[in-house]
N, C-alpha and C positions, 0 to 999 in steps of 0.2 A: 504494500500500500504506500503510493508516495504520502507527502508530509502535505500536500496541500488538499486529499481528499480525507485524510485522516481528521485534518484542522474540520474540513466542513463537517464531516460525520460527527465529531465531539460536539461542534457548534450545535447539529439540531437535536442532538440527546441531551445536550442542556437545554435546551429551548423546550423541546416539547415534556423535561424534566420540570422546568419552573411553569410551565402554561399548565401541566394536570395536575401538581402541586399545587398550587393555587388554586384550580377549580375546584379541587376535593377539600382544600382549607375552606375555602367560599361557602361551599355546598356545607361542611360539618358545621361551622359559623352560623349557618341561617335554622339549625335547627332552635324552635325554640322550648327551652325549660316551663315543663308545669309549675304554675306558681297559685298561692290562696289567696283569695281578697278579704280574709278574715285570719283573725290570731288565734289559734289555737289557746285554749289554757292549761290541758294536761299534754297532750303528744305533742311530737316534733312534726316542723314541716312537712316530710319524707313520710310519715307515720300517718298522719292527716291524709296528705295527697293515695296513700294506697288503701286508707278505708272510703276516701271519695267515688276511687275508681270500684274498688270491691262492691260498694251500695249500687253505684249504676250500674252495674253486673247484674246484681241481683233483685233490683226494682229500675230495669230500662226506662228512658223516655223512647214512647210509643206516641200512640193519637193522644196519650195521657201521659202528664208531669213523670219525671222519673225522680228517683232518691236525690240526686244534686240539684233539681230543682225546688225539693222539699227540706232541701238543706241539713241529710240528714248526717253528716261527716259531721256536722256542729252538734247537734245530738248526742251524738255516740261520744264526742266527747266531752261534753258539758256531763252526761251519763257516770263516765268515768270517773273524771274529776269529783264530781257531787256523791256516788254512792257506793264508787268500789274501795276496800279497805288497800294499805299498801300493800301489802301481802297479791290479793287479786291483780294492783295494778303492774306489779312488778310479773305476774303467770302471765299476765294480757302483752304485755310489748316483748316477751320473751315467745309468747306461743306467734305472735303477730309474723314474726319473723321464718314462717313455715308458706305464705306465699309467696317470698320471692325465693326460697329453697326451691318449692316446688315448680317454680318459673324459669328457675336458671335449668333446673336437672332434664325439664322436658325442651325449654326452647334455649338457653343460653342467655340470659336480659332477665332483668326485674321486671317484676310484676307491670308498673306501671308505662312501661316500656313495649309491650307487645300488644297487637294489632286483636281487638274485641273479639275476634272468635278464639285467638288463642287463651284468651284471657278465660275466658267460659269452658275451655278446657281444662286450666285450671284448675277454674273451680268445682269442676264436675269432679275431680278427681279428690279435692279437697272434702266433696259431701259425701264422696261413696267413701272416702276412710273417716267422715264422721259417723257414719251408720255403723260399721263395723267399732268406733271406739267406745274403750272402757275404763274404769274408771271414774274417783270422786271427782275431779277438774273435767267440764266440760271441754268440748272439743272448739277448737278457734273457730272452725266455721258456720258452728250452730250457734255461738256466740253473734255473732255478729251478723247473721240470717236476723236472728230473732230480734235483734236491737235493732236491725235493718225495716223491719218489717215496720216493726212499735213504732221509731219514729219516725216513718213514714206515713202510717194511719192514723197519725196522732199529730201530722202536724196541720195548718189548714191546708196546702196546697193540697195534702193526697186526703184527708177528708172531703171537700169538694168537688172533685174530681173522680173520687175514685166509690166515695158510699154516697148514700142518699143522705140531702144534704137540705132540712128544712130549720129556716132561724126562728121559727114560731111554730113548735111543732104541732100545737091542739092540745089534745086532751091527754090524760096519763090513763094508759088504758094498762092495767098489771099482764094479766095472763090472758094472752091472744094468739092465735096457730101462726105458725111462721111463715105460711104459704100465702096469708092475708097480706102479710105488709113486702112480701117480693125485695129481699137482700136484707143486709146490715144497713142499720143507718148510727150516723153519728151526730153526735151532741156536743 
């Protein structure tokens, strides 16, 4: 190889070196960080943002409000903070740490990092090893189903939305067939 085609050959392996360089810096650059528009009072950032994703997992927005709509990430931890002893809160952010286990082992990335269906794999994986579990400490993800559910049925957006929803209900009527008043209503 003479020295003046070796010059040009080095020239465009630098060049097309610093031009895909830079477009993959650009491109890494542009992703953007989940971030809260609310402060937490017991969990961390990181901890918040994977019970946010985990609730709209498991109460989608559909034709109706989902979990982050109903705000229920602030819930679960206003919940914590207000009524579990240290003891519980210290089980809770140690078992908390079994979705992104169970995220890296199946796809390689944190929980909050993979693309909604894989997310839902997951956690299908997470509910069929809470049916099998045993033991006095619940399992993290019938945890957080169930706080999932509560404050989302409990708050107004998925009360109005989601049950029958009258602000002057009538009369107090005690014991009456259930087939008469057609669903759950809320109060």
């Amino acid at each position: 190889m003479k020295r003046r085609d070796y010059l040009k050959t080095s020239a465009a392996v630098a060049g097309y070196t610093l031009i895909f360089g830079g477009v993959a810096a650009t491109i890494k650059a542009c992703k953007v960080e989940p971030t809260l528009d609310w402060s937490p009072v017991y969990l961390t950032t990181v901890e918040a943002l994977l019970i946010s994703d985990i609730s709209e997992r498991i109460i989608p927005k559909t034709d109706t409000p989902g979990a982050k709509d109903a705000m229920v990430d602030r819930f679960i931890d206003a919940n914590i903070a207000d009524n579990f002893t240290p003891e519980q809160k210290g089980l809770f952010r140690k078992a908390l740490v079994a979705f992104d286990e169970k995220a890296k082992a199946s796809f390689s990335n944190k929980f909050i990092d993979l693309k909604p269906e894989e997310q839902d794999e997951v956690l299908q994986a997470m509910s069929d090893e809470a049916k099998n579990h045993e033991g006095d400490v619940p399992h993290i993800f019938n945890v957080l189903k169930d706080m999932t559910v509560f404050g989302f049925f409990t708050s107004k957006v998925g009360a109005m939305a989601c049950l029958k929803y009258d602000p002057i209900p009538g009369d107090y009527q005690g014991c009456i067939d259930y087939s008469e008043v057609n669903g759950v209503w809320a109060f």
